[in-house]
C-alpha positions in Angstrom: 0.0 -42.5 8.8 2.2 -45.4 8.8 6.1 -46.0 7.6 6.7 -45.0 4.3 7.9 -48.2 2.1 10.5 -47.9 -0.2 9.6 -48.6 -3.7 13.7 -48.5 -5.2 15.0 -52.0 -4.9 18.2 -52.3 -3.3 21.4 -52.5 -5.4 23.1 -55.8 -5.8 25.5 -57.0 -3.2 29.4 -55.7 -4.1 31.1 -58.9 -3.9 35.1 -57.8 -4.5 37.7 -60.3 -6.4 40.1 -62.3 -4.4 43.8 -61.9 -5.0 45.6 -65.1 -4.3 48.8 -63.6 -4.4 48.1 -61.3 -1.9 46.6 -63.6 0.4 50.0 -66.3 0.0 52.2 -62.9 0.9 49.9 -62.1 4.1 50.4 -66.4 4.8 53.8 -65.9 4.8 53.6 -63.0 6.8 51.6 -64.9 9.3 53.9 -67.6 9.4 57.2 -64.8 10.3 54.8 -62.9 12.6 56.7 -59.7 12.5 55.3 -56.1 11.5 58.5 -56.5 9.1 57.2 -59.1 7.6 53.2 -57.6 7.4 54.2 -54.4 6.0 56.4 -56.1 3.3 53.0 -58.1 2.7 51.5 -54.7 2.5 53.8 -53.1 0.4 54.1 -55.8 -2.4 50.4 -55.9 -2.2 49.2 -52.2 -1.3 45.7 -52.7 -2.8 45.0 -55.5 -0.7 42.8 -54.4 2.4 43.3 -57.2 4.3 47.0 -56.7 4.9 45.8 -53.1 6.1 43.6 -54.2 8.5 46.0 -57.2 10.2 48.5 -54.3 10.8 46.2 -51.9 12.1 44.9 -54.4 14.6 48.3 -55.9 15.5 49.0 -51.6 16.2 45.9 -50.9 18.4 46.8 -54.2 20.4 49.9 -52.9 21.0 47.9 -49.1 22.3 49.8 -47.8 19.0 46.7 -46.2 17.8 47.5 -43.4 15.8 49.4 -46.2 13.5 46.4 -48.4 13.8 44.2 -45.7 12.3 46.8 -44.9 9.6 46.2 -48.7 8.5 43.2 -48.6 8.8 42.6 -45.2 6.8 44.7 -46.9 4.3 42.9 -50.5 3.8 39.8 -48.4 4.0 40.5 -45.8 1.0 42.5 -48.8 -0.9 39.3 -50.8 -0.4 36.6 -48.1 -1.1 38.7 -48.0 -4.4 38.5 -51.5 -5.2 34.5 -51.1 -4.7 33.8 -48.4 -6.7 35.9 -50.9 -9.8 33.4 -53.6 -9.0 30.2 -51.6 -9.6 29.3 -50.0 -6.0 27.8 -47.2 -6.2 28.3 -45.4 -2.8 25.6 -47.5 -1.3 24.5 -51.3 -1.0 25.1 -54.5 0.6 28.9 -55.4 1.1 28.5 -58.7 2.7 30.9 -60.0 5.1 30.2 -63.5 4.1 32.0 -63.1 0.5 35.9 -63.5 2.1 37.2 -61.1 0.0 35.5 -58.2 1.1 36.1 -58.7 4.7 39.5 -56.8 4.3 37.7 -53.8 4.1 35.5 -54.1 6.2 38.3 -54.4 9.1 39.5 -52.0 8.3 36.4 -49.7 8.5 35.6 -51.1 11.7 39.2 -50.7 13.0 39.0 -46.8 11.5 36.3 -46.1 13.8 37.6 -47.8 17.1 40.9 -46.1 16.5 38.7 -42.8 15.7 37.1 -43.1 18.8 40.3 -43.4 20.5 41.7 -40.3 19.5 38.3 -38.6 19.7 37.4 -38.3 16.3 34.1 -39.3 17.4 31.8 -38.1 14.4 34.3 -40.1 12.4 33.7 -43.3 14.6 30.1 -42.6 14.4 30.0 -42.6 10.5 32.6 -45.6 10.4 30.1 -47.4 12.7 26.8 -46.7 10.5 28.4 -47.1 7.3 29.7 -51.1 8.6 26.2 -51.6 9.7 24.8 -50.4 6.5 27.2 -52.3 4.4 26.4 -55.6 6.6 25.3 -56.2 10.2 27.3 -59.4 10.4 30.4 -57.4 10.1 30.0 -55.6 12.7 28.9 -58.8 14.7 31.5 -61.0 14.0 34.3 -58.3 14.3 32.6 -57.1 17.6 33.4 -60.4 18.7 36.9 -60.8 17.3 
């Protein structure tokens, strides 16, 4: 017998909004380059994944990875939030190519390398799949970053 084919079309790709005045804060921020100045970003914009995932990187750099998967955790949950307002519904494309969404998915990649780290490893494992699931060429491109 061969594969089974699924007959359900795939949901529609989650594309998330943009926030311009989050991404000016974490410019200024970048400009600065101090975790002062990335957790103020954060903190005047605490919805905003990508601010998450630039200080949980910046942490695991610096071997800090207990912080890097609090960030993490937090862009992650902050971002699963802002999914489930756009229409997702727990499953579907979340492609890395719509800027806005690759907050989130730094910070899910980031959860499981800092996981992994502190030997959560079922939780790396499922932070793995689920990045793969929402795109492949997330998981490329951060892979590479």
């Amino acid at each position: 017998m061969g594969k089974m084919q699924n007959l359900l079309p795939e949901p529609p790709a989650t594309m998330l909004p943009g926030d311009e005045q989050a991404e000016a804060a974490l410019a200024e921020a970048a400009q600065v380059d101090t975790e002062e100045a990335y957790a103020a970003a954060a903190g005047r914009h605490p919805t905003y994944s990508r601010a998450w995932a630039v200080l949980a990187q910046r942490a695991f750099t610096k071997g800090e990875v207990v912080a890097a998967y609090a960030y993490a955790r937090t862009g992650y949950h902050r971002g699963l939030d802002q999914l489930r307002r756009s229409g997702w519904k727990g499953h579907g494309p979340v492609p890395w190519s719509h800027r806005p969404n690759q907050g989130f998915l730094a910070c899910l990649h980031l959860l499981s390398r800092a996981a992994g780290e502190i030997g959560e490893s079922d939780e790396a494992a499922r932070c793995a799949q689920f990045l793969r699931d929402c795109d492949p060429a997330a998981g490329d491109a951060l892979a590479s970053s």
